[in-house]
VEXDREN-2710 file (C-alpha; in Angstrom, 1 decimal):
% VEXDREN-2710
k/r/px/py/pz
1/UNK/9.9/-9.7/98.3
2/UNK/7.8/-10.0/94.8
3/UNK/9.6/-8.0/91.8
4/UNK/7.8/-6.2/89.6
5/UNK/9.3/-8.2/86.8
6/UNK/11.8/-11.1/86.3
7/UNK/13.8/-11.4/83.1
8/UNK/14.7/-15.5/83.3
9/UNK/16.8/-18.0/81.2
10/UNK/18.9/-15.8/79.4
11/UNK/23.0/-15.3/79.2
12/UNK/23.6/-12.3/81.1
13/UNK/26.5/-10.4/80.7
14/UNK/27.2/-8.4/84.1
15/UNK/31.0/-6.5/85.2
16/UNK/31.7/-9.8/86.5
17/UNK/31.4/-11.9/83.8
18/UNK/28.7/-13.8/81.4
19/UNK/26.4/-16.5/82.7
20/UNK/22.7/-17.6/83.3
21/UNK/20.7/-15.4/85.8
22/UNK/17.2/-14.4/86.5
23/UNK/17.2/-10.3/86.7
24/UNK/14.8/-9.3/89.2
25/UNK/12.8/-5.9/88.8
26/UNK/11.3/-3.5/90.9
27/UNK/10.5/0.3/90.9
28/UNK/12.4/0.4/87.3
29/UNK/15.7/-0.7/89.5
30/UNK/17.5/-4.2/89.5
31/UNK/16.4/-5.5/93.0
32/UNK/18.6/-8.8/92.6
33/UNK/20.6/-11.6/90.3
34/UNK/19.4/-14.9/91.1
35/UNK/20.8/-18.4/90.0
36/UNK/18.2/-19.6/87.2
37/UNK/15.9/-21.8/88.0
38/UNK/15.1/-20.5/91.4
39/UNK/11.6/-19.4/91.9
40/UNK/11.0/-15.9/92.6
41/UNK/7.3/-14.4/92.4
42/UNK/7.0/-11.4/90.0
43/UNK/4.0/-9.6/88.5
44/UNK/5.3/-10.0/85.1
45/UNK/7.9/-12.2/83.5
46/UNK/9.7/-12.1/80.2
47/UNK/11.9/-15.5/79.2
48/UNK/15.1/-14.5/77.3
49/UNK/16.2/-18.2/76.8
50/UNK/18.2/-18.3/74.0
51/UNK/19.4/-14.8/74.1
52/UNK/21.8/-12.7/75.5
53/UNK/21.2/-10.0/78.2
54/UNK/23.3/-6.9/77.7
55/UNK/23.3/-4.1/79.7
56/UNK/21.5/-0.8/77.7
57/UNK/23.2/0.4/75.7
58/UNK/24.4/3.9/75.6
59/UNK/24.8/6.1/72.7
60/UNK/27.4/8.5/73.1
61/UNK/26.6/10.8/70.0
62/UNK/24.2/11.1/67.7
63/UNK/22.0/14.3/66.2
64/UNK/18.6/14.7/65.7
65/UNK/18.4/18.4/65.0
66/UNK/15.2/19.0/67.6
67/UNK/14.9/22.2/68.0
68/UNK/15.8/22.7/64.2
69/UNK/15.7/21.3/61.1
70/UNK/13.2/18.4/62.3
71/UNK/12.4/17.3/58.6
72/UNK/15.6/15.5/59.0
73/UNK/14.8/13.6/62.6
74/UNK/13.3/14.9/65.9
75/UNK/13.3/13.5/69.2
76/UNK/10.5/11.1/69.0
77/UNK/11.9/9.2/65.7
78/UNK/15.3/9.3/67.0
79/UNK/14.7/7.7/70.2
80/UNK/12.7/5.0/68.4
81/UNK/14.7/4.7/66.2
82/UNK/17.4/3.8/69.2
83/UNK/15.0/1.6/71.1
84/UNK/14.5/-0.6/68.4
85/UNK/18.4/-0.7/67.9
86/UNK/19.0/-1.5/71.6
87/UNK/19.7/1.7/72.6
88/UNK/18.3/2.9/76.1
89/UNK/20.2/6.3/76.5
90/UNK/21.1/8.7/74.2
91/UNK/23.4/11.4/74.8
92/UNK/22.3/13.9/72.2
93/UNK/24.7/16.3/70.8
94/UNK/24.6/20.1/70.7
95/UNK/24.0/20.7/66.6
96/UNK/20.3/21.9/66.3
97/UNK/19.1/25.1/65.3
98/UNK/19.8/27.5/68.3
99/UNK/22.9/25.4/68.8
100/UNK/23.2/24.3/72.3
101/UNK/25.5/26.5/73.6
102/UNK/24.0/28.9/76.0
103/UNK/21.1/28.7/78.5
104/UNK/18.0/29.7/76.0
105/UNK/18.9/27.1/73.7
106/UNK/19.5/24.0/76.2
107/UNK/16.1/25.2/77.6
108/UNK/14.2/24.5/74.9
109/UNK/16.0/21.2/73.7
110/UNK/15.1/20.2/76.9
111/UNK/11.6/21.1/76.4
112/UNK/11.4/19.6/73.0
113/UNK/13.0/15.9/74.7
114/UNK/11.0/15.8/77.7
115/UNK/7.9/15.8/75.7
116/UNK/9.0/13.2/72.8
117/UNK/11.4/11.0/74.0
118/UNK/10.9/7.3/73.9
119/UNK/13.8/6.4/75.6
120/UNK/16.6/8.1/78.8
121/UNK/18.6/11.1/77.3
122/UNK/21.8/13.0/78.8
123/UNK/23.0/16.4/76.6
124/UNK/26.1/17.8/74.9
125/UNK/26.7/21.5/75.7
126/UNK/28.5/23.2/72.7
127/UNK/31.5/25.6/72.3
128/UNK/31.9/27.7/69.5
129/UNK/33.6/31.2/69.1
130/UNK/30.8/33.4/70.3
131/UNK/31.5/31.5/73.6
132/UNK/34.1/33.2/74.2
133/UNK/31.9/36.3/75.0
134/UNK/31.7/34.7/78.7
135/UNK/33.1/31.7/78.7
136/UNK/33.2/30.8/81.9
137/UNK/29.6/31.7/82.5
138/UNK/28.2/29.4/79.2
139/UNK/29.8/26.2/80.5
140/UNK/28.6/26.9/83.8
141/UNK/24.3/27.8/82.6
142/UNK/24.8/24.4/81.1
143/UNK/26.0/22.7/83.2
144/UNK/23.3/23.5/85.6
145/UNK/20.7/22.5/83.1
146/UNK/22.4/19.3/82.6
147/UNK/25.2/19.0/80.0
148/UNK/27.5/15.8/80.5
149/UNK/30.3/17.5/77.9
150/UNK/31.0/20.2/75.8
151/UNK/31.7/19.7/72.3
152/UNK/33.6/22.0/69.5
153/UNK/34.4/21.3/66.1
154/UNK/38.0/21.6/65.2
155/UNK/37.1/22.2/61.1
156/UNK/34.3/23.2/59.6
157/UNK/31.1/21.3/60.0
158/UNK/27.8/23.5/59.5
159/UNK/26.8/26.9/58.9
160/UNK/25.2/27.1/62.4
161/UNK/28.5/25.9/64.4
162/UNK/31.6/27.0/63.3
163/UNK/34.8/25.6/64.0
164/UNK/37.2/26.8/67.4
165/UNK/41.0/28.3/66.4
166/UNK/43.9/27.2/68.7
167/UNK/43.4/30.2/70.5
168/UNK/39.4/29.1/71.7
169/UNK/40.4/25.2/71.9
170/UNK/43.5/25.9/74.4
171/UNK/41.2/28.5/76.2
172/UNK/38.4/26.4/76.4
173/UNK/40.8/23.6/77.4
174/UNK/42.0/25.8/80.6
175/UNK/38.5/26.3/81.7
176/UNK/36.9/22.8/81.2
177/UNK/39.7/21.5/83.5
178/UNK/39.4/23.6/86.4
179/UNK/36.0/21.8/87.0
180/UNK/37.4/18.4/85.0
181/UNK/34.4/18.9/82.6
182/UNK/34.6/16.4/79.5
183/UNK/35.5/18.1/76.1
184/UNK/34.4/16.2/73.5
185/UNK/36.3/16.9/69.7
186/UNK/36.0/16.5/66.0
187/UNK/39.7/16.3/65.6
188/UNK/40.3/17.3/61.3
189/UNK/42.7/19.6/60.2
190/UNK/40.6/22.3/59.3
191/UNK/43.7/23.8/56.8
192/UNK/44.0/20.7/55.2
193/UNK/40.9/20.1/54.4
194/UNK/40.1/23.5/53.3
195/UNK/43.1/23.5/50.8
196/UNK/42.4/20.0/49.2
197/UNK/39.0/20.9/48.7
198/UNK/39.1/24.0/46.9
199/UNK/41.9/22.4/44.8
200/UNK/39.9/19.8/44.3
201/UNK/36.4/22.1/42.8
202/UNK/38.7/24.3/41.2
203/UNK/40.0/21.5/39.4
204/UNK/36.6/20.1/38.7
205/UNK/37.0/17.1/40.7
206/UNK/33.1/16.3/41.8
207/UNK/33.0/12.7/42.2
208/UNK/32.8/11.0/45.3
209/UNK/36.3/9.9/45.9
210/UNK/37.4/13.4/45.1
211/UNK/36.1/13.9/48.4
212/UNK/37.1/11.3/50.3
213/UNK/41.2/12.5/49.0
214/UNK/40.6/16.0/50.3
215/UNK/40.4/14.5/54.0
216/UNK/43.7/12.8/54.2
217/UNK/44.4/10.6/57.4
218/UNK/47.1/13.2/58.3
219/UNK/44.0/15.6/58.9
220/UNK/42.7/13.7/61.4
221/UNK/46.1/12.6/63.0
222/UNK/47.2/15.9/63.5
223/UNK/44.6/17.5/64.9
224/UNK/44.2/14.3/67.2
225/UNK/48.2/14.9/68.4
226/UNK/47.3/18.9/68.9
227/UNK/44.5/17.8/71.3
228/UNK/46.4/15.4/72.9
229/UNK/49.2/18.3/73.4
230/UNK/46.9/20.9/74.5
231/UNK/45.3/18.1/77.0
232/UNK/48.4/17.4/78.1
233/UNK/49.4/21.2/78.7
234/UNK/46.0/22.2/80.4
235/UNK/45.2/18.6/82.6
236/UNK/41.8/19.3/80.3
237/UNK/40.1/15.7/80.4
238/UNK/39.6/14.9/76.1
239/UNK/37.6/12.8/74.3
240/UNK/37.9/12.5/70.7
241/UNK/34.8/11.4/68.5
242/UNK/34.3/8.8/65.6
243/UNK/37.8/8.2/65.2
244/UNK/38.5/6.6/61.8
245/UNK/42.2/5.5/61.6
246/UNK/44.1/3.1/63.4
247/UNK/46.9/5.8/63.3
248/UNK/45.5/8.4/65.1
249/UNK/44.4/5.9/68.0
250/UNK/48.0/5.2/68.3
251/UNK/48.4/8.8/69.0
252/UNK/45.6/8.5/72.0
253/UNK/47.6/5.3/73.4
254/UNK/51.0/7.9/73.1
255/UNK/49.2/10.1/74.7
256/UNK/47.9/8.2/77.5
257/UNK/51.3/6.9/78.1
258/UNK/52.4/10.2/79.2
259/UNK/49.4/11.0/81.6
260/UNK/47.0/13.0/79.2
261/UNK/43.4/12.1/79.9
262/UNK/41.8/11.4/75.9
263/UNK/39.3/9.0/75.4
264/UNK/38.6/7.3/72.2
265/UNK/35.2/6.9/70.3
266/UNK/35.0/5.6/66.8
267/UNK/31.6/4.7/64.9
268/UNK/30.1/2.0/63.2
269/UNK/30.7/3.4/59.3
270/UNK/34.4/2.8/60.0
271/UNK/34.1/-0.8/61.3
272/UNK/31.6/-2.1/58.5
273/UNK/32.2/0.1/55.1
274/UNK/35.2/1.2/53.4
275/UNK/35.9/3.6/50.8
276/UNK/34.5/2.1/47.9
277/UNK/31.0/2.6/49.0
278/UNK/31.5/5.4/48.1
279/UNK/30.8/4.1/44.4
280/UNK/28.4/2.1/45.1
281/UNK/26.4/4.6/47.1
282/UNK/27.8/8.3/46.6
283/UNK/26.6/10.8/48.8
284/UNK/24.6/8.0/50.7
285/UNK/28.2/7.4/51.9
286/UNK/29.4/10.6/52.1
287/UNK/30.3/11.3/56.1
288/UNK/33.4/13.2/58.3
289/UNK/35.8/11.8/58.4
290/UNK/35.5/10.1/55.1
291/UNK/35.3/6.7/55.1
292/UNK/39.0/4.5/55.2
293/UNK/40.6/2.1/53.1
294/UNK/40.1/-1.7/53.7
295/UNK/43.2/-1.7/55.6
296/UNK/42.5/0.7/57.8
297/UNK/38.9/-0.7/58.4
298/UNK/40.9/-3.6/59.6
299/UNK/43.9/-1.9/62.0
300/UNK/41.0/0.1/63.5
301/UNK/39.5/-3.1/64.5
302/UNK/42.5/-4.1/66.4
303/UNK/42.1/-1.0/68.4
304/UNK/38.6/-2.0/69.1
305/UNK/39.1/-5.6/69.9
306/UNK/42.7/-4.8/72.8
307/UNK/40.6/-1.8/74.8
308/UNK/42.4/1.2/73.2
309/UNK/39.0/2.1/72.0
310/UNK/36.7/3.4/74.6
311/UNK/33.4/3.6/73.4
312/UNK/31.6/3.1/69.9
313/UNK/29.1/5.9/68.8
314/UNK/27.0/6.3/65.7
315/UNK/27.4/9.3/64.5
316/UNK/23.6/9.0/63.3
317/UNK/23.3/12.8/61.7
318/UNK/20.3/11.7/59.2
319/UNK/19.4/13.9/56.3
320/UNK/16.2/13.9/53.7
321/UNK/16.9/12.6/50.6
322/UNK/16.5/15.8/48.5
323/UNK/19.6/16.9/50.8
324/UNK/21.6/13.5/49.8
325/UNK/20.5/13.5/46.0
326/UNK/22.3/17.0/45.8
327/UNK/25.5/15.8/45.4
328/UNK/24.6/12.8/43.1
329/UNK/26.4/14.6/40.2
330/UNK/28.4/16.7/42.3
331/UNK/29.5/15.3/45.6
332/UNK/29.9/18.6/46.9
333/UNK/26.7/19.5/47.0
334/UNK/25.3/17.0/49.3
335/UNK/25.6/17.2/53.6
336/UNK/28.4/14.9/55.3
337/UNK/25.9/12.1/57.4
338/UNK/25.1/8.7/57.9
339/UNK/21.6/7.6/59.7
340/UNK/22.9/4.1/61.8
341/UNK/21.5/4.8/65.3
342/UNK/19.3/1.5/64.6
343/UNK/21.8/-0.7/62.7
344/UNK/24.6/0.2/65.2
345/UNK/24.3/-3.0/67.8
346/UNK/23.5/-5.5/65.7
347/UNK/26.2/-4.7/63.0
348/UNK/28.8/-4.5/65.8
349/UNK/27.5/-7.2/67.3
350/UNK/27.7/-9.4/63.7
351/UNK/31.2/-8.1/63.2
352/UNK/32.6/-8.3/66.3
353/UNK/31.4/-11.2/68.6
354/UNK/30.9/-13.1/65.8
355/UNK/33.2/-12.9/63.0
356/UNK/36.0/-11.5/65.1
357/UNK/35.6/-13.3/68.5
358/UNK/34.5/-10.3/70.9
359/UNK/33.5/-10.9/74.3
360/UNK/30.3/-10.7/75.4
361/UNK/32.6/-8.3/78.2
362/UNK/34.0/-6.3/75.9
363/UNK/30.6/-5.6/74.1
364/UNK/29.1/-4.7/77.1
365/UNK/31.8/-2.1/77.9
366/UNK/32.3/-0.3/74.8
367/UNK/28.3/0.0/74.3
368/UNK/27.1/0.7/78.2
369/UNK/29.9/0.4/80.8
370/UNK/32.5/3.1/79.0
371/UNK/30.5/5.3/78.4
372/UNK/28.8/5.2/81.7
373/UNK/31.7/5.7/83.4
374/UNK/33.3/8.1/80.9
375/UNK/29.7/10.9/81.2
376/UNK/29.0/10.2/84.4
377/UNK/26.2/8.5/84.4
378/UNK/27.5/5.4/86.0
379/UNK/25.7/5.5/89.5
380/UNK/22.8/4.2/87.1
381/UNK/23.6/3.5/83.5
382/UNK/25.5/1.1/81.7
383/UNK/25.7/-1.8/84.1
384/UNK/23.5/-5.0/85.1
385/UNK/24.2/-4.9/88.9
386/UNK/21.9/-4.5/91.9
387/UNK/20.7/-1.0/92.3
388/UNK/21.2/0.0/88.8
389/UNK/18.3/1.0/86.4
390/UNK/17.0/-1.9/84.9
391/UNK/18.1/-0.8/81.5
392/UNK/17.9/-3.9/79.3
393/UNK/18.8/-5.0/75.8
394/UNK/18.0/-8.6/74.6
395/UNK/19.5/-9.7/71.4
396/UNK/19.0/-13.0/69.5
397/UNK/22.8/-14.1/68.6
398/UNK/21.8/-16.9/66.0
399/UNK/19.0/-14.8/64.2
400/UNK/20.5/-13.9/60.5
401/UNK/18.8/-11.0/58.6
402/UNK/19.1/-8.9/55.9
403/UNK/19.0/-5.0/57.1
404/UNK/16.1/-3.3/54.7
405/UNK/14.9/0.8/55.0
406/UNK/11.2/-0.6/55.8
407/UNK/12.2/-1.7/59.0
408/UNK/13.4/1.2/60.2
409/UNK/12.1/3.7/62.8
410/UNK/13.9/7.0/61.3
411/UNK/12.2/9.9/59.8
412/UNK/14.2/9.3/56.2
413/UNK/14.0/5.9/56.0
414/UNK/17.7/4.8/54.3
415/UNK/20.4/3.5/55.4
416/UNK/24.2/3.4/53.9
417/UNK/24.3/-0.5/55.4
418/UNK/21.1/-1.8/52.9
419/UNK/21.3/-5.3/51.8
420/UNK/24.0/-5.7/54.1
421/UNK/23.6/-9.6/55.7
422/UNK/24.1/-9.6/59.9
423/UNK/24.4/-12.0/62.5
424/UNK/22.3/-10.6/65.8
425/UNK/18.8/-8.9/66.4
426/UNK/17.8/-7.0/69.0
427/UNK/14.5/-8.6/70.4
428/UNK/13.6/-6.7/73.3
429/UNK/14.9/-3.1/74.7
430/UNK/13.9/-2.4/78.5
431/UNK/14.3/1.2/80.0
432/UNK/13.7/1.4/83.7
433/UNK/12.0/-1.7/84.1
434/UNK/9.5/-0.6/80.8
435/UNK/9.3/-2.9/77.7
436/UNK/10.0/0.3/74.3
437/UNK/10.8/-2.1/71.8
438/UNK/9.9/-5.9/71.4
439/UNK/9.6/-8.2/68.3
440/UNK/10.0/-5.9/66.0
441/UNK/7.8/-2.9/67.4
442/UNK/8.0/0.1/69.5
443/UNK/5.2/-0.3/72.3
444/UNK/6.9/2.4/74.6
445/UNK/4.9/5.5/75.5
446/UNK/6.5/8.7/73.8
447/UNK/7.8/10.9/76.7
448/UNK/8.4/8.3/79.2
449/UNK/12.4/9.6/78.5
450/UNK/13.7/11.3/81.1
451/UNK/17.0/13.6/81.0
452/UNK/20.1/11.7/83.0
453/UNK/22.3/14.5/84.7
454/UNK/25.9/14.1/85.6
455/UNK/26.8/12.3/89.3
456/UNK/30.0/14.3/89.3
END
């Protein structure tokens, strides 16, 4: 039978291991894995010799405040900004302005995506204390437009979505699990931080470390082993976002030892940047959680690299510059958010595979196959296999470069990881059997995205 396309020559990394195959296309599905070499009659043909063939990846979190404050990002830069980092499905999350947490407001996010996105999209539904109005009806109006997870904030985050008490987490925890919906948290002690930072101003402490102090690692490692508990209590299913201490993973793996259900997700910024960027960059470094010491940079790694990690997102919650420059002289006064929805694969991939000996496996899994499995979206996503969409990312291992703002695709072109030298390039991004991104430009139509809904 002819294929619509054959990818040839390249290393492709498949649940069964890494080797060379020919990846045959047809209808936007993979219709077979063939030996290479063979001959196999396609309309169209791409050679990835030299590079390796990774499943799409999947980001599991990232913000682009459409409906809302789109001078920031909106759908169409964010999801070229993604295809050109390798990214074939985004999983959007639910801080826009209405926040997505009732029916209205997931309607017209999914209005505003359908119409601008480059690339396959799944949504975050939102809890926040007016849900508790009806909860059971808000998680069930999203869920029937699509929502893969629910997500609440256990500190404060912004104006437009306030943080849930004990009360509203263990409540909403009850509810999720009756229906074994995903809960997704930011774990921070929200007393903690509350306490050190007004200490902090009223002492007149405005420089950028100042902040990173008022958001200890017992913040986060508390609220991490509360979640865990309440999990544990309710049979809630948990997954905790951008994790930045090794510490609080170790609470996860505890956790998971006695049955609880928690996944792990940690981000780029706390693989590739420490604390001191902080003075080298101020509020162009200035994220939640804060970033780590050196040390912990590297005992988070060691989560990454044995599988207690589950899935790497990038946090990519991009904000003008006038927004950023507001806390030059004061680092309160600037937003906590890092663009790095580009940068994210190929900084990994540098770090990882090849300072750090990754597998190609292991790549694949926290990037596509995790997350996949963990939203489920895995009937399609986040595998090469035969009847999955042929969602492709082709990434030059040997190619060294220099990561620049011109380059990239978002609306406020920075980037915390400037100047910073990597080993890896994404080459070519495929979604559904479509070419988005190659050599170095987007040549995907804008709203060829379509929204991914749960298989379970």
């Amino acid at each position: 039978m002819r294929a619509d396309l054959v990818v040839k020559n390249g290393l492709v990394v498949t649940p069964a291991g890494a080797r060379s195959l020919s990846i045959l296309v047809g209808d936007g599905r993979i219709t077979g894995l063939v030996e290479t070499g063979a001959e196999h009659a396609a309309d169209d043909e791409i050679d990835a010799r030299g590079l390796i063939v990774f499943p799409g990846a999947i980001e599991p979190h990232c913000h682009f405040w459409d409906p809302g404050p789109t001078e920031r990002e909106d759908w169409g830069t964010g999801t070229r900004s993604a295809a050109a980092g390798g990214i074939t499905t985004v999983i959007e999350m639910p801080l826009s302005d209405p926040p997505t947490v009732d029916a209205a407001a997931i309607e017209l996010k999914q209005e505003r995506a359908a119409a601008n996105a480059y690339v396959d999209y799944a949504l975050w539904g939102g809890i926040v204390p007016a849900t508790m109005e009806d909860l059971p009806g808000r998680i069930a109006e999203l869920r029937e437009r699509g929502a893969v997870a629910y997500k609440a904030f256990m500190c404060w985050s912004a104006r437009e979505f306030p943080p849930v008490d004990d009360g509203i987490l263990l409540a909403a925890m009850d509810e999720l699990a009756k229906h074994d919906f995903l809960f997704g948290l930011h774990a921070e002690n929200d007393a903690i931080i509350l306490s050190r930072q007004q200490a902090a101003i009223n002492g007149g402490r405005t420089a950028p470390q100042d902040y990173v102090d008022s958001r200890p690692e017992i913040a986060e490692i508390e609220a991490v082993q509360r979640a865990a508990l309440f999990a544990e209590a309710t049979g809630a299913r948990v997954y905790i976002v951008h994790m930045s201490t090794a510490v609080a993973v170790d609470e996860v793996l505890a956790a998971r030892r006695r049955g609880v259900r928690i996944h792990a997700e940690t981000a780029p910024q706390y693989l590739t940047l420490d604390r001191s960027a902080l003075d080298q960059l101020g509020p162009y470094a200035k994220c939640s959680p804060p970033l780590r010491a050196s040390e912990t940079v590297e005992a988070l790694w060691r989560h990454v690299l044995d599988g207690a990690i589950d899935t790497i997102g990038s946090d990519h919650a991009p904000f003008t510059r006038a927004e950023k420059d507001a806390g030059l002289d004061d680092i309160w006064g600037a937003p906590n958010g890092l663009t790095g929805i580009q940068t994210m694969i190929p900084l990994v991939f540098s770090e990882g595979v090849r300072r750090r000996g990754m597998s190609l496996e292991r790549f694949a899994q926290l990037f596509a196959g995790n997350a996949a499995r963990i939203f489920g979206l895995a009937d399609r996503k986040g595998q090469i296999a035969v009847g999955a969409d042929a969602d492709l990312l082709l990434l030059d291992p040997e190619s060294t470069w220099t990561i620049d703002d011109e380059s990239l695709e978002y609306k406020n072109r920075w980037s915390p990881y400037y100047g910073i030298p990597v080993t890896g390039k994404v080459t070519r991004t495929i979604v559904r059997g479509r070419t988005i991104f190659a050599d170095g430009a987007i040549v995907g139509e804008q709203g060829y995205g379509k929204q991914l809904y749960p298989s379970t």
